[in-house]
Every structure is written in structure tokens, then in C-alpha cells.
N, CA and C atoms as an extended XYZ file, in Angstrom:
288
Properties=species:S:1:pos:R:3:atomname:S:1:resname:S:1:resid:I:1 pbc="F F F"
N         2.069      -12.359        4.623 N   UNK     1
C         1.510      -11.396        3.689 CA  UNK     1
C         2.606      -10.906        2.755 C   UNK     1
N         2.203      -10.591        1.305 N   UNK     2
C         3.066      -10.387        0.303 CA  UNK     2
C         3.347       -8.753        0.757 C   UNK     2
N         4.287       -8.269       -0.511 N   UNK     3
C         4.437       -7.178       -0.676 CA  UNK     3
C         5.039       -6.493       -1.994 C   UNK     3
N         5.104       -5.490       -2.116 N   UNK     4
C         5.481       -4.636       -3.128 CA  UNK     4
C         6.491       -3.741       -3.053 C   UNK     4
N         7.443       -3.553       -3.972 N   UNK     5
C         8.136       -2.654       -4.043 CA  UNK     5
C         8.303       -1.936       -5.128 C   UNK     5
N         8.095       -0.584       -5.267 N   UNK     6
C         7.552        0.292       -6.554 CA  UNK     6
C         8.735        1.821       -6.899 C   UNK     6
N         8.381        2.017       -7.997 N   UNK     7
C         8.678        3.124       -8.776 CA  UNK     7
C         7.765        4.101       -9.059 C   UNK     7
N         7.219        5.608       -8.723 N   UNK     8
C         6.791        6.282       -9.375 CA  UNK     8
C         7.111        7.294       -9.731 C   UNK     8
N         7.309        8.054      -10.944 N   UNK     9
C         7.944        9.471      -11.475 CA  UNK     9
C         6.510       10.111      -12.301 C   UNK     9
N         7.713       11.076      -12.979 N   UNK    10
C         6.527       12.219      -13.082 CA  UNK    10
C         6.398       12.238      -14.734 C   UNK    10
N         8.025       11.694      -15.257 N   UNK    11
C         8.080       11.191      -17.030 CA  UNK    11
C         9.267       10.836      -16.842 C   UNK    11
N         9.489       10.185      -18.184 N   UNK    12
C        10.465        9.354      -18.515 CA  UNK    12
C        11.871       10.052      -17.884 C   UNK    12
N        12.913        9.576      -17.230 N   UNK    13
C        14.061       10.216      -16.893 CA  UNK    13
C        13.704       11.448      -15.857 C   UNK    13
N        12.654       11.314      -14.892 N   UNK    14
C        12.153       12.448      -14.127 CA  UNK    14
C        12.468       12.304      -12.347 C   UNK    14
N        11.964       12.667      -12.235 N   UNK    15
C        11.766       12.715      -10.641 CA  UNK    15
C        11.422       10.840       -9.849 C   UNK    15
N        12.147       10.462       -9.349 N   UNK    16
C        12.044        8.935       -9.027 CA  UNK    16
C        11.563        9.327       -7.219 C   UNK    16
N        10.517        8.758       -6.961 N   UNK    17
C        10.157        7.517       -5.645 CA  UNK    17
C         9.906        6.721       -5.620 C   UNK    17
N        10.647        5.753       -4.591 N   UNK    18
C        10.870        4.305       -4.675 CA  UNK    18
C         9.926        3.997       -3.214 C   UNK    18
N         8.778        3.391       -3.236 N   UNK    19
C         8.106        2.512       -2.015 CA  UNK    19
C         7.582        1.392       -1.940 C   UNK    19
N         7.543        1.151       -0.791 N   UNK    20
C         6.872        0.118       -0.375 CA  UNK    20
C         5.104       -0.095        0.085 C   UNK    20
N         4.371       -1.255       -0.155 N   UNK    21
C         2.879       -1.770        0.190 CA  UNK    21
C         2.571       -3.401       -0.086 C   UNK    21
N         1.730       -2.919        0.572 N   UNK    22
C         1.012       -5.077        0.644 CA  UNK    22
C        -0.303       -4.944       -0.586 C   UNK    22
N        -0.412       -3.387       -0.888 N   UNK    23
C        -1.707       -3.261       -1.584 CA  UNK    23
C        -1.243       -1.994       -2.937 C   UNK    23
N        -0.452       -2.896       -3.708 N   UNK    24
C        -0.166       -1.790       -5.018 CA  UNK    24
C        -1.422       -0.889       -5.621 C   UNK    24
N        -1.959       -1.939       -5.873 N   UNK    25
C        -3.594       -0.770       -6.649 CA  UNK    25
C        -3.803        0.646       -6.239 C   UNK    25
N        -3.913        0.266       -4.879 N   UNK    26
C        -4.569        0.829       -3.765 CA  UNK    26
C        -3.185        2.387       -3.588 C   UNK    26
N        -2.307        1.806       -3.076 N   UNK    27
C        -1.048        2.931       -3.032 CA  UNK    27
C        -0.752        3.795       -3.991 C   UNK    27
N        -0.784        3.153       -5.418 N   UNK    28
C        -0.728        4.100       -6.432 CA  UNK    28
C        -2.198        4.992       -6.948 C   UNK    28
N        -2.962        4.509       -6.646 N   UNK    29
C        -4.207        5.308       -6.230 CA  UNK    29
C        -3.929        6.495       -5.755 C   UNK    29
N        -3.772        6.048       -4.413 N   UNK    30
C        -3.496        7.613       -3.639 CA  UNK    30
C        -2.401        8.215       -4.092 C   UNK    30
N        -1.277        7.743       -4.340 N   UNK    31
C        -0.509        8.786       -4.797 CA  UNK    31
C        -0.981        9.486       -6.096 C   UNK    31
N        -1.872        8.914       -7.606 N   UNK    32
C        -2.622        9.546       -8.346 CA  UNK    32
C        -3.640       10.784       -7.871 C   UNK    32
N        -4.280       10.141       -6.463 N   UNK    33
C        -5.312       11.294       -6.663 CA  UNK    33
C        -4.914       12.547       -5.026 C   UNK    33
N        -3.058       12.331       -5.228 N   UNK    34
C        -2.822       13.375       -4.205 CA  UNK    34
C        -2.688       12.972       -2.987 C   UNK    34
N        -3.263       12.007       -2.301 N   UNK    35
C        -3.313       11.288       -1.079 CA  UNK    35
C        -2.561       10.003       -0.376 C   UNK    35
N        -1.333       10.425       -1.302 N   UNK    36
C        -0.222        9.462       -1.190 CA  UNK    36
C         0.594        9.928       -0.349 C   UNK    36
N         2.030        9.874       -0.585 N   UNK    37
C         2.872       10.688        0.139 CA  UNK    37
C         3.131       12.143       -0.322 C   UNK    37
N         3.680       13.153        0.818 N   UNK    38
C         3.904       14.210        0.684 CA  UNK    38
C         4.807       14.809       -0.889 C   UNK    38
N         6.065       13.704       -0.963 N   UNK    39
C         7.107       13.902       -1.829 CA  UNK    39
C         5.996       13.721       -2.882 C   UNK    39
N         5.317       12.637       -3.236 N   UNK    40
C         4.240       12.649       -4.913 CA  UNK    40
C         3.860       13.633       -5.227 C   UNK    40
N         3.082       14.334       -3.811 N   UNK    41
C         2.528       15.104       -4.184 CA  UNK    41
C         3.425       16.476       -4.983 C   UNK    41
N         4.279       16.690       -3.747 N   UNK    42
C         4.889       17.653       -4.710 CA  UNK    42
C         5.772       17.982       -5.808 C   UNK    42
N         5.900       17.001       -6.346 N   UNK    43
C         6.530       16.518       -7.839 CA  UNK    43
C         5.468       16.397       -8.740 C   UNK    43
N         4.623       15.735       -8.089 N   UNK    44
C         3.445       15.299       -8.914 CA  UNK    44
C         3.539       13.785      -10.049 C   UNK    44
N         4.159       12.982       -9.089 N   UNK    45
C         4.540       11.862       -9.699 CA  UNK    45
C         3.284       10.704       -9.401 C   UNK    45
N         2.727       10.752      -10.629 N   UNK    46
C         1.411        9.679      -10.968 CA  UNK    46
C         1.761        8.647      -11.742 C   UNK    46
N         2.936        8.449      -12.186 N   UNK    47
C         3.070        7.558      -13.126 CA  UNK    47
C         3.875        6.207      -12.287 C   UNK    47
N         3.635        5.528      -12.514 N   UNK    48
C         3.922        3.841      -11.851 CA  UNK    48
C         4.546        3.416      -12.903 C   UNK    48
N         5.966        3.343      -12.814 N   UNK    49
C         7.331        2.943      -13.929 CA  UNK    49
C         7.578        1.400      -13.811 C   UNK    49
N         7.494        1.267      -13.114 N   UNK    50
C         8.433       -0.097      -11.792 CA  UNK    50
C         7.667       -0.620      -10.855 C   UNK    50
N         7.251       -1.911      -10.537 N   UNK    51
C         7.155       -2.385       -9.610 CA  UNK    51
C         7.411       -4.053       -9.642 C   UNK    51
N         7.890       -4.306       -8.410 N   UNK    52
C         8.139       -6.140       -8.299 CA  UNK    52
C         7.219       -6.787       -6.963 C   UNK    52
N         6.872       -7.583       -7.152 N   UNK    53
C         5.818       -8.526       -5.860 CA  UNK    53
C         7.265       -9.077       -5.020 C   UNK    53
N         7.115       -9.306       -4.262 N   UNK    54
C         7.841      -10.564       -2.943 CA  UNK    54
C         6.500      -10.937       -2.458 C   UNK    54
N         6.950      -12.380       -1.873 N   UNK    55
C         6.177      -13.284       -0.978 CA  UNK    55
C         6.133      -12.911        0.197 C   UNK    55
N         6.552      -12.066        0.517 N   UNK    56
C         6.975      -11.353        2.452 CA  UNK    56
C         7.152       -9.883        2.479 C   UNK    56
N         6.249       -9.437        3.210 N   UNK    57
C         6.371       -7.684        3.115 CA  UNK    57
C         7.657       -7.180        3.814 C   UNK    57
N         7.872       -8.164        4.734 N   UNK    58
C         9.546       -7.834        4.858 CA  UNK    58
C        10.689       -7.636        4.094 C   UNK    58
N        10.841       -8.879        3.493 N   UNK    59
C        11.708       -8.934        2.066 CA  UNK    59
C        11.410       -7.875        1.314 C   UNK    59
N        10.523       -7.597        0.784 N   UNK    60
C         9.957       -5.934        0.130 CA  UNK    60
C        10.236       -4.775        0.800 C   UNK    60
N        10.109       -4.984        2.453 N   UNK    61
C        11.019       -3.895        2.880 CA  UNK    61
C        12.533       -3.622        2.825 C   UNK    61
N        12.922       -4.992        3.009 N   UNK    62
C        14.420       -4.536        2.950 CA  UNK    62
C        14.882       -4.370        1.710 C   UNK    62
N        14.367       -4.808        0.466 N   UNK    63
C        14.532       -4.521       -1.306 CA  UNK    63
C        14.500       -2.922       -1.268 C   UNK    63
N        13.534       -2.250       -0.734 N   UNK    64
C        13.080       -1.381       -0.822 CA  UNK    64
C        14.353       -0.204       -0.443 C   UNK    64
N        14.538       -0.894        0.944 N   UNK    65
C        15.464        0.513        1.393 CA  UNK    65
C        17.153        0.183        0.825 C   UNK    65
N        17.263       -0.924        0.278 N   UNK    66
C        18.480       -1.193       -0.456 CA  UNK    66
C        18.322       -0.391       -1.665 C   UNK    66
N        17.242       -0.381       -2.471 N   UNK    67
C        16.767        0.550       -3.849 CA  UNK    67
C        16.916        2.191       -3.516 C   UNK    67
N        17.070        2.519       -2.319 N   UNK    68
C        16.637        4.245       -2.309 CA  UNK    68
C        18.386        4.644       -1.669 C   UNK    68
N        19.215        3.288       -1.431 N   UNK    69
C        20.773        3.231       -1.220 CA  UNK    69
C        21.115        3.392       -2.860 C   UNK    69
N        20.859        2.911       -3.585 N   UNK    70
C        21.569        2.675       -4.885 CA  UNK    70
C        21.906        3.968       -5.678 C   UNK    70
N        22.777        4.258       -6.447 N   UNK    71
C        22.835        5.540       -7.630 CA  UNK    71
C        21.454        5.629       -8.442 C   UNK    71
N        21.124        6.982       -9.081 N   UNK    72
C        20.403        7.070       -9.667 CA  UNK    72
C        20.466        6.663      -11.014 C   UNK    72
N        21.601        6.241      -11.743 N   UNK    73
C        21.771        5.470      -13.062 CA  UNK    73
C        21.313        4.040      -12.327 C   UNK    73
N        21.315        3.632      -11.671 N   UNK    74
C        21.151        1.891      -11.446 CA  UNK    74
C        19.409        1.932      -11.263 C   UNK    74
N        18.988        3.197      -10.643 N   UNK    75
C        17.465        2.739      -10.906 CA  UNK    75
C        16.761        3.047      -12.258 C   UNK    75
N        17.377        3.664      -12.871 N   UNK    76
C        16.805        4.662      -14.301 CA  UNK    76
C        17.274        3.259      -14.914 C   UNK    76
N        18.430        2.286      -14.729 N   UNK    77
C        18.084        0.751      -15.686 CA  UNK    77
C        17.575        0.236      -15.365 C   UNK    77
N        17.078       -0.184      -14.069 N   UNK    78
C        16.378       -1.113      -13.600 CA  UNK    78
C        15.227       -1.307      -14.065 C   UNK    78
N        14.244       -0.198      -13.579 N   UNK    79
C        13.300        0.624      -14.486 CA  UNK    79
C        12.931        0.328      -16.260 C   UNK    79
N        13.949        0.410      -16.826 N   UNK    80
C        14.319        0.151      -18.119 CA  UNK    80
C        14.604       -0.783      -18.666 C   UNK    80
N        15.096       -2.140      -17.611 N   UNK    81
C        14.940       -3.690      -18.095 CA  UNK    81
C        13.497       -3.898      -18.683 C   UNK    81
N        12.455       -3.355      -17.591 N   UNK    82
C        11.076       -3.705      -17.804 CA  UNK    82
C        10.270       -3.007      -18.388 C   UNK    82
N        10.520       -1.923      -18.390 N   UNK    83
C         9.816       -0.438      -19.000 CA  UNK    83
C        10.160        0.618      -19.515 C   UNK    83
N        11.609        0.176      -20.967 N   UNK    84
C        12.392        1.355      -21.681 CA  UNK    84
C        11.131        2.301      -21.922 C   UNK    84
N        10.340        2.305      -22.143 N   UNK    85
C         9.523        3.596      -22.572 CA  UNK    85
C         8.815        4.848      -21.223 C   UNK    85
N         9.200        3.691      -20.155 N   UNK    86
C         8.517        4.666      -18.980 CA  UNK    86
C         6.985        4.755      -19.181 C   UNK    86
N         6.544        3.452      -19.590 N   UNK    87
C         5.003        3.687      -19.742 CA  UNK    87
C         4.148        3.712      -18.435 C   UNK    87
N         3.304        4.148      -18.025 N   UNK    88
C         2.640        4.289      -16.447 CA  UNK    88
C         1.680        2.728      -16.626 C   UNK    88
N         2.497        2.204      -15.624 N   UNK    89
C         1.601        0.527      -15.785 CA  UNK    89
C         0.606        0.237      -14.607 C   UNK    89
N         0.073        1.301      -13.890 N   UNK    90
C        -1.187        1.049      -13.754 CA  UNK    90
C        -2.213        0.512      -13.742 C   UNK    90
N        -1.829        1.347      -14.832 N   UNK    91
C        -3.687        0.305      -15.507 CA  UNK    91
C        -3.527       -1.036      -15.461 C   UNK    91
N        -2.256       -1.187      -16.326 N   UNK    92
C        -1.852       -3.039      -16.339 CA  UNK    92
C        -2.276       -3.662      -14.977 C   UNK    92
N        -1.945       -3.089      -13.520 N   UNK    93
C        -1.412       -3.624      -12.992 CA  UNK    93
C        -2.775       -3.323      -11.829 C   UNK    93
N        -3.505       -2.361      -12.233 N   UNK    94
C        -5.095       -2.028      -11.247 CA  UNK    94
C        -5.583       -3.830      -11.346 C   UNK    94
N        -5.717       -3.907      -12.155 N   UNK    95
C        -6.958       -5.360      -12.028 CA  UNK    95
C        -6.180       -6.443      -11.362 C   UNK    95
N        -5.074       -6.169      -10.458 N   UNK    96
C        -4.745       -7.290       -9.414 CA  UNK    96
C        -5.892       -7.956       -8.570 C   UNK    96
């Protein structure tokens, strides 16, 4: 089974959480409508900046907890290879 490893903040240059799922749509869902994790909620981070697929939810795990090791300038580029504007890709990314 695949997996995901994601970005969500609250705006551009804001509040960053970095997680993991086998079911992106679905995860950023709940964190939109509150029923995500605790930290979303209380930031209030709905916006989906970042995310990459792997072929193995493992590999996505260990990406994952290497990403929440890193400085906060290395994720604010990372982020920004794919999405200088910080647009919430969502939507793009709902019709998986």
C-alpha cells in the first residue's frame, strides 16, 4: 500500500504540519473540517501546501519523520520548489 507525505499551514510562511496517510483526500478533509489532528485544529491549518506519493507507506513514514527533523527554512523551500505561492492544492489533489 502507497502513501503520503504532506504539508499543511494556515498561509503562506505560517504555521507548518508535516504528516503522514495512505488516503490524502480523506486526511486533509478532516483536518479542513476540524477532525484531523489536535495541532490543525488549533492553528487552524486547512490549507494543503505540499504533498508527495511513495509506493510504500513505510517509505512515507520514514520521509515523513526525517521532514519534521529538518530546519524550518528547508521546509518553507521545499514547499516552494512546488508551490512558491502557497496555493491550498486540495482541490487539485481531492479528485484522486
Amino acid at each position: 500500500m502507497g502513501g503520503w507525505v504532506y504539508i499543511m499551514s494556515n498561509r503562506p510562511g505560517g504555521v507548518l504540519y508535516i504528516g503522514v496517510t495512505s488516503d490524502l483526500p480523506f486526511r486533509v478533509h478532516q483536518h479542513r473540517t476540524g477532525k484531523g489532528s489536535a495541532f490543525c485544529r488549533r492553528y487552524g491549518l486547512t490549507r494543503l501546501v505540499y504533498a508527495e506519493q511513495h509506493d510504500d507507506i513505510h517509505a512515507a513514514i520514514v520521509r515523513e519523520k526525517a521532514m519534521k527533523a529538518w530546519k524550518r527554512e528547508w521546509k518553507i523551500e521545499l514547499i516552494e520548489t512546488i508551490n512558491p505561492a502557497w496555493d491550498d492544492l486540495y482541490e487539485r489533489l481531492a479528485g484522486l
